[in-house]
C-alpha positions as CSV (number, residue, x, y, z in Angstrom):
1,X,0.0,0.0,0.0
2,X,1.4,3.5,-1.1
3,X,2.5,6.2,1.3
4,X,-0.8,8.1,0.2
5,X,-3.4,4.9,0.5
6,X,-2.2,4.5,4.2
7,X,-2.4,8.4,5.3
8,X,-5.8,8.8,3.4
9,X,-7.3,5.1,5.7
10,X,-5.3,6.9,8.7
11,X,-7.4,10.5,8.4
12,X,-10.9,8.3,7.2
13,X,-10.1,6.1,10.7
14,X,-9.6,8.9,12.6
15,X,-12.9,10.8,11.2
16,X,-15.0,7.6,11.6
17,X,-13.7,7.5,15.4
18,X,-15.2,10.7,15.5
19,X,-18.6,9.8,14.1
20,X,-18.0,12.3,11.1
21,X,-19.7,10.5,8.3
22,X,-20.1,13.8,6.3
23,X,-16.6,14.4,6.2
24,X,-16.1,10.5,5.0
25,X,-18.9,11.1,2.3
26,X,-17.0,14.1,0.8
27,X,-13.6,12.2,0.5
28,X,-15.4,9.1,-0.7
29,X,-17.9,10.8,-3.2
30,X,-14.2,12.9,-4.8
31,X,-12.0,9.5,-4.9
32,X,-11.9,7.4,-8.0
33,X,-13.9,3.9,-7.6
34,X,-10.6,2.4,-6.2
35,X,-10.3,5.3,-3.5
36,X,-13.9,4.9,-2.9
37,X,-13.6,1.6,-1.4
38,X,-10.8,1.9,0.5
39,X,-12.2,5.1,2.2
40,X,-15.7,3.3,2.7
41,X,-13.4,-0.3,3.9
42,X,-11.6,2.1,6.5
43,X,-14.0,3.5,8.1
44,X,-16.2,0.4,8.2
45,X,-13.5,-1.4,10.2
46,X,-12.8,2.1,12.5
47,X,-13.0,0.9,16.1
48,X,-16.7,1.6,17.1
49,X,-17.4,3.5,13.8
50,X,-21.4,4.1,15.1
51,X,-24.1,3.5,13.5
52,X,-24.4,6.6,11.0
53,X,-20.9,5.9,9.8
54,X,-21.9,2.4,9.2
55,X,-25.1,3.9,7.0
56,X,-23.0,6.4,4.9
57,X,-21.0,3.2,3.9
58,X,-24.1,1.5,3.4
59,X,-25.4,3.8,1.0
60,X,-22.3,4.5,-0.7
61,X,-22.1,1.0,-1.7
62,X,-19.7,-1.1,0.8
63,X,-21.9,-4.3,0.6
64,X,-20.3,-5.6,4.6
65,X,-21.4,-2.6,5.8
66,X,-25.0,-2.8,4.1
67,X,-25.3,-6.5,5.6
68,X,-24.6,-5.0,9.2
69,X,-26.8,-2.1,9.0
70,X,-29.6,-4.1,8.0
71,X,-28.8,-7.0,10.4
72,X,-29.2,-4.2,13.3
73,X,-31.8,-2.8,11.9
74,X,-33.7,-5.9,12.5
75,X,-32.1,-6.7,15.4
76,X,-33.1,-3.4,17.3
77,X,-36.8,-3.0,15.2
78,X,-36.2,-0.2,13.5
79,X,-38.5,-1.5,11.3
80,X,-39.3,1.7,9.5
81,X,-36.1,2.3,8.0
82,X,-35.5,-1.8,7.3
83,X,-38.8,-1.0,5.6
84,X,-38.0,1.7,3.5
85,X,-35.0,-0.3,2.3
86,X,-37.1,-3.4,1.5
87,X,-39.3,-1.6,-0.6
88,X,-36.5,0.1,-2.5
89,X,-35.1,-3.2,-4.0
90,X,-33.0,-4.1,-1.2
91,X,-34.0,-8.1,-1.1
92,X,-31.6,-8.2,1.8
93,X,-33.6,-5.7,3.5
94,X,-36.7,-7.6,2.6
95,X,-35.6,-11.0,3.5
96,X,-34.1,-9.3,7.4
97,X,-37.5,-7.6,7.5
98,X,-40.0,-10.8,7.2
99,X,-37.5,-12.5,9.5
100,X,-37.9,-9.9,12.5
101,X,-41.2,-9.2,12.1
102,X,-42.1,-13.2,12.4
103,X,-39.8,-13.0,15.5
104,X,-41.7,-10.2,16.8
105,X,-45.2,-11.1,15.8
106,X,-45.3,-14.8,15.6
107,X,-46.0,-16.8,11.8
108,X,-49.6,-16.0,11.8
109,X,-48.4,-11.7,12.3
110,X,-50.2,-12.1,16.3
């Protein structure tokens, strides 16, 4: 990894720390596809990103990060937003979404 790559994951760690998805979004959303993903991997796997870093990522395209969001979406019934994801094309989104709401409600949606 070039001198650049590691300074660039070293200010996108430090930033994600913070809880400063903003900032992440404007360095992603300038990088080349390459860049992109090595911003959005970095502050994915930022100790204790939080849970809007993990959603910038998540809508930027980092597929890991998508898989967790939704995961604790269901896990914590924020079934609203698992909701809106379902309905826009997100089968993982739907498939999470059935799943927690036949946890919550029971097969027969009691």
């Amino acid at each position: 990894m070039s001198t650049t790559s590691e300074s660039l994951r070293e200010l996108v760690r430090r930033l994600a720390e913070q809880n400063r998805p903003s900032e992440v979004r404007e360095l992603a959303m300038a990088a080349d596809p390459e860049k992109r993903m090595l911003i959005l991997r970095a502050a994915r796997e930022a100790c204790s990103p939080g849970m809007d870093m993990t959603r910038m990522c998540a809508d930027l395209g980092d597929e890991p990060a998508r898989h967790g969001l939704i995961r604790w979406l269901a896990r914590t019934g924020q079934f609203d937003e698992l909701r809106e994801r379902a309905q826009s094309g997100d089968v993982y989104a739907r498939d999470w979404l059935a799943v927690a709401l036949r946890r919550r409600f029971g097969p027969h949606g009691r």
